[in-house]
C-alpha positions in Angstrom: 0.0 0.0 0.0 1.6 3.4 -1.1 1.6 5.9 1.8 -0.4 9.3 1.2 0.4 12.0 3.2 -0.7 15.3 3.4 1.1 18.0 5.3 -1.3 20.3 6.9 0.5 24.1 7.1 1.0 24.5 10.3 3.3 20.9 10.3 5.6 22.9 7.6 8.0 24.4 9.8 8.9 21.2 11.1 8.7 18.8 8.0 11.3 21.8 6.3 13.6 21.6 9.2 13.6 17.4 9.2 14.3 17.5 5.3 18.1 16.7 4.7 19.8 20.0 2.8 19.8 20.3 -0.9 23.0 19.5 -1.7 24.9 19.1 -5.5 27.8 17.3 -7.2 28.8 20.2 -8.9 27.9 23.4 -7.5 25.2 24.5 -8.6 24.9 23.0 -11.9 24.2 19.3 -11.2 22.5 18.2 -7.8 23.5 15.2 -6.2 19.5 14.5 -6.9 17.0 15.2 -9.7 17.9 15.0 -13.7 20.1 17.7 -15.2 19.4 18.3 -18.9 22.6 18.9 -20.7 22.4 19.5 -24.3 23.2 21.8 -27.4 23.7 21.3 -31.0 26.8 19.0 -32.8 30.3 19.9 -32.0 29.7 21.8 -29.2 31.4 19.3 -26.7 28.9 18.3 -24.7 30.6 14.8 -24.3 33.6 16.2 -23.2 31.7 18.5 -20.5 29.6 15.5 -19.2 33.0 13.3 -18.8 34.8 16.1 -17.0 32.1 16.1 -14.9 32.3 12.5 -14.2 36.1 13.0 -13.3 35.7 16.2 -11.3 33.0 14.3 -9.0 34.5 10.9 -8.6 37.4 12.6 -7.6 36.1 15.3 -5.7 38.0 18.3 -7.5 37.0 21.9 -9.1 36.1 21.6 -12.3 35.1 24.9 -14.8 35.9 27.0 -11.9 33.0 25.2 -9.3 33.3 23.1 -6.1 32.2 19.1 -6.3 31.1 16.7 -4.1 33.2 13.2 -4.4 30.4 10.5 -5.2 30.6 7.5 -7.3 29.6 7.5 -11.0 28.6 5.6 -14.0 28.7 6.6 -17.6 26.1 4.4 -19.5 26.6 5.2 -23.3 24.6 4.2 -26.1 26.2 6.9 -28.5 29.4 5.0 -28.2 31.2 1.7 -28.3 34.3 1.3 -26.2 36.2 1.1 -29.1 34.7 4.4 -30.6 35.6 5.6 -26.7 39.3 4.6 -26.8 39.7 5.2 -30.4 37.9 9.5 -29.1 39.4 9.8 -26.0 43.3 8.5 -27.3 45.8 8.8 -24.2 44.2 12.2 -23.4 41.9 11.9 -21.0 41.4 8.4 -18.4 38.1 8.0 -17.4 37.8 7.5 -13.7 34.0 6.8 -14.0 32.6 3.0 -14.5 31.4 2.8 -17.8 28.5 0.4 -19.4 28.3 1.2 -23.4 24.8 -0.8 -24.9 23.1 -0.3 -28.4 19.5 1.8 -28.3 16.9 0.7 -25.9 13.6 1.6 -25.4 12.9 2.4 -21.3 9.5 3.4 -21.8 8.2 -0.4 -23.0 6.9 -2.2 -20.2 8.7 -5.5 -20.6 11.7 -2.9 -19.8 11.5 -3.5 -16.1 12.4 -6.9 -16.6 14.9 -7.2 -19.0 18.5 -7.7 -18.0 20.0 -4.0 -18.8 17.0 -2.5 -16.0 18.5 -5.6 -13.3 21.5 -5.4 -13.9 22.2 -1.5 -13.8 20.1 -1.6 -10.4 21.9 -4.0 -8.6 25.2 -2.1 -10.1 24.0 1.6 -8.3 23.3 -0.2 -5.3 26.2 -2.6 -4.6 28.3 0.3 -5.5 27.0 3.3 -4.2 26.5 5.3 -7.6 25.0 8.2 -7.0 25.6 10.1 -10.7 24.5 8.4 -13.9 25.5 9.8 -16.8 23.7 9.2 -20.2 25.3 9.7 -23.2 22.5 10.4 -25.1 18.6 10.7 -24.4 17.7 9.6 -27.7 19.5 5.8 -27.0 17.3 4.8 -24.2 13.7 5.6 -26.0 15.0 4.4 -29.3 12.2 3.9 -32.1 9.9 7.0 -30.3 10.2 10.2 -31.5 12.0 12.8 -28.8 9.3 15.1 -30.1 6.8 13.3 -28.7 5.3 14.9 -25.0 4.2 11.8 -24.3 7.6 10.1 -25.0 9.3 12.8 -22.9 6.7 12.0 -20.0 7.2 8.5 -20.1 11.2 8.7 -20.0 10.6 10.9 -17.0 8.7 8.7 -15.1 10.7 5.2 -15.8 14.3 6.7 -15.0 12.9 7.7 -11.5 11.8 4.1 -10.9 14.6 2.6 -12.3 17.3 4.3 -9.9 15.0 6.9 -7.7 18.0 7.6 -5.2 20.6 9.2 -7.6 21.3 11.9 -9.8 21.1 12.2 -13.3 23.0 13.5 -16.0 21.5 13.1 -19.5 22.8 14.7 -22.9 20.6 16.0 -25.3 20.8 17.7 -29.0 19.7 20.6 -30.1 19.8 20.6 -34.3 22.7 22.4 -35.9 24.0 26.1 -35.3 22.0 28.3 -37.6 24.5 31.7 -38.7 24.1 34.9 -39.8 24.8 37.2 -42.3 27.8 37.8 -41.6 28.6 34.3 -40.8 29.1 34.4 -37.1 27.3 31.4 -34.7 23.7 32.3 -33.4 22.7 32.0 -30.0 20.4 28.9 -29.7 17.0 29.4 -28.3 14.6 27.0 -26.9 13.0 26.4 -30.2 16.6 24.7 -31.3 16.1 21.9 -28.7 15.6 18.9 -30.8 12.3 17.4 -29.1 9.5 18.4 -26.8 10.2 21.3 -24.4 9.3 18.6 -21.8 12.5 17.4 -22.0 13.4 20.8 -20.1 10.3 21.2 -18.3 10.8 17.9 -16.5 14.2 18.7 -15.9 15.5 19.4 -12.3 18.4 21.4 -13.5 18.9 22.5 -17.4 22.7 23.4 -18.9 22.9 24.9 -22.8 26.0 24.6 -24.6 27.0 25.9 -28.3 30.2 26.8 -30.1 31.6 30.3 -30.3 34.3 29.2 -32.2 37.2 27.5 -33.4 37.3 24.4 -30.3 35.5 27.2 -28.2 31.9 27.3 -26.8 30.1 28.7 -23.7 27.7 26.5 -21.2 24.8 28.7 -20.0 23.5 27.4 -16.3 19.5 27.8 -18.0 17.4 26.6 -14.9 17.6 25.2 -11.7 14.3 24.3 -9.2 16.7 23.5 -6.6 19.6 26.3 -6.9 20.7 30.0 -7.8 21.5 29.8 -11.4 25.0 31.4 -12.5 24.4 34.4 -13.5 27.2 33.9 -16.3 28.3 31.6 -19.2 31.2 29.6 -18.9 33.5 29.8 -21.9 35.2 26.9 -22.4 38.0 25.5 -24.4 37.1 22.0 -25.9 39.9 19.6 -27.2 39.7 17.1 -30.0 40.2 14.3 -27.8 38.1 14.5 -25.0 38.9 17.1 -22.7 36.6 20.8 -21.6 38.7 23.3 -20.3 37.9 26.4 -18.3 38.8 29.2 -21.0 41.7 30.9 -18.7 41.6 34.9 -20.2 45.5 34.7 -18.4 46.9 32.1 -20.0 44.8 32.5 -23.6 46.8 36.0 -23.4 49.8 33.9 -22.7 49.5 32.1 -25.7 48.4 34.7 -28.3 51.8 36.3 -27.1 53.8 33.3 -28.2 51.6 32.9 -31.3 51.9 36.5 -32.4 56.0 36.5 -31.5 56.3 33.4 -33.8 54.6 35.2 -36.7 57.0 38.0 -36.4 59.8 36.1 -36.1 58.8 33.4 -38.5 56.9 36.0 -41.2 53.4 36.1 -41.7 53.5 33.4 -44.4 54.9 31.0 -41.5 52.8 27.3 -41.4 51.3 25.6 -38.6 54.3 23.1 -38.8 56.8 25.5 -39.0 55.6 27.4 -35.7 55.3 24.2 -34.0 58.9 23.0 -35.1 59.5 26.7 -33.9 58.6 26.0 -30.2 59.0 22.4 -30.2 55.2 21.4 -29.7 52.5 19.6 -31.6 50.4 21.0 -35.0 47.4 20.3 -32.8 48.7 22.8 -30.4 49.7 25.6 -32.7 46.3 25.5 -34.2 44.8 25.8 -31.0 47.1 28.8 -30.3 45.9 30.2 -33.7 42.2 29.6 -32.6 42.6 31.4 -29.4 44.5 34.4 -31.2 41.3 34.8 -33.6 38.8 34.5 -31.3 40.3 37.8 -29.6 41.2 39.7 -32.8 
């Protein structure tokens, strides 16, 4: 028998002081309860956030600037295989998360609850005390339904918090592809870009926007939180080919559009990627992120 209870107004005083605090993984982006929405269009790195997340709370470290709370995680990725993870990630970046990778299943069918993925996965958070699960992405756990379905949205809702109602969620979302302007400079997204219903966002405890501004550069936008003060500003954040969302530092980008700049003059304006990076004695990958970071300010 479920137990209904009704709190009369006078008990609220006392009900508010017995309820535990509200507390979050990453402060205040992703509470340690609830679902966070994390999504934006392609290229925008929203992989690369989600697994710095997973690092920064299983190790209990800053990450993008914002305190975390150590607590177990698990990545479960349907986007990915583990070979399309080690052939992305390279030797740049070691998960410290657990990691499941499964083809597309659909949560909302009601044979779910007994299949083998819903058991397993259970008695996984439990036995290990996961309290983030990361989901790389919403569209490979209600595969075959349409993300633009409400009803689809309200379904997915409702079957993740009976699947594993004690932990935190972390699910990855796509908006459709950056529109431009004239001039050919990146739009800000708005909510009509989110590719499916707006219940997606509405069910959401805590809702984070991503999009490119640039060469391997995009900003994360803290949209909504029921359970937090938003941030009042974007993050801008450096994203690397393999893996990896930086904090963009304004110090050290200067830093490096110095040494950029200085190799021009010394090397000519006609002067290559390669020959710059033979110049300093450092990878083409890393001379073209010095060029991205001296364009982006010019």
């Amino acid at each position: 028998m479920t137990l209904i209870r009704i709190v009369k107004a006078e008990e609220w005083p006392a009900v508010r002081e017995s309820l535990p605090p509200i507390e979050q993984l990453l402060n205040p982006i992703v509470p340690a309860y609830g679902k966070t929405l994390l999504h934006g269009p392609p290229g925008s790195g929203k992989s690369a956030v989600m697994w710095g997340i997973g690092n920064a709370v299983i190790s209990g470290t800053r990450y993008l600037g914002l305190e975390s709370k150590r607590a177990r995680v698990l990545l479960i990725s349907t986007d990915m295989s583990l070979y399309e993870l080690k052939h992305r990630w390279n030797a740049s970046f070691t998960p410290q998360f657990d990691l499941l990778c499964l083809p597309g299943f659909d949560c909302t069918k009601p044979q779910f609850k007994a299949s083998l993925v819903y058991k397993v996965v259970q008695q996984y958070v439990a036995d290990n005390s996961i309290q983030l699960v990361m989901v790389d992405a919403l569209g490979g756990i209600h595969s075959g339904r349409s993300a633009r379905d409400d009803e689809v949205a309200d379904e997915v809702d409702h079957c993740l918090s009976a699947w594993l109602p004690d932990v935190s969620y972390l699910l990855l979302g796509h908006d459709r592809k950056l529109r431009y302007n004239r001039d050919g400079e990146p739009m800000e997204p708005g909510p009509e870009d989110f590719l499916g219903s707006q219940k997606w966002r509405a069910n959401a405890t805590t809702q984070l926007h991503m999009w490119p501004v640039g060469e391997y550069i995009s900003v994360l936008q803290h949209a909504k939180s029921q359970v937090a003060a938003k941030l009042p500003d974007k993050i801008k954040l450096y994203i690397d080919l393999h893996g990896k969302a930086e904090l963009w530092d304004e110090h050290r980008a200067g830093e490096v559009r110095t040494k950029y700049r200085r190799a021009v003059a010394e090397l000519g304006p006609g002067a290559t990627v390669g020959a710059i990076a033979a110049h300093y004695g450092v990878s083409e990958r890393t001379v073209q992120r010095w060029k991205a970071m001296t364009n982006d300010k010019e």
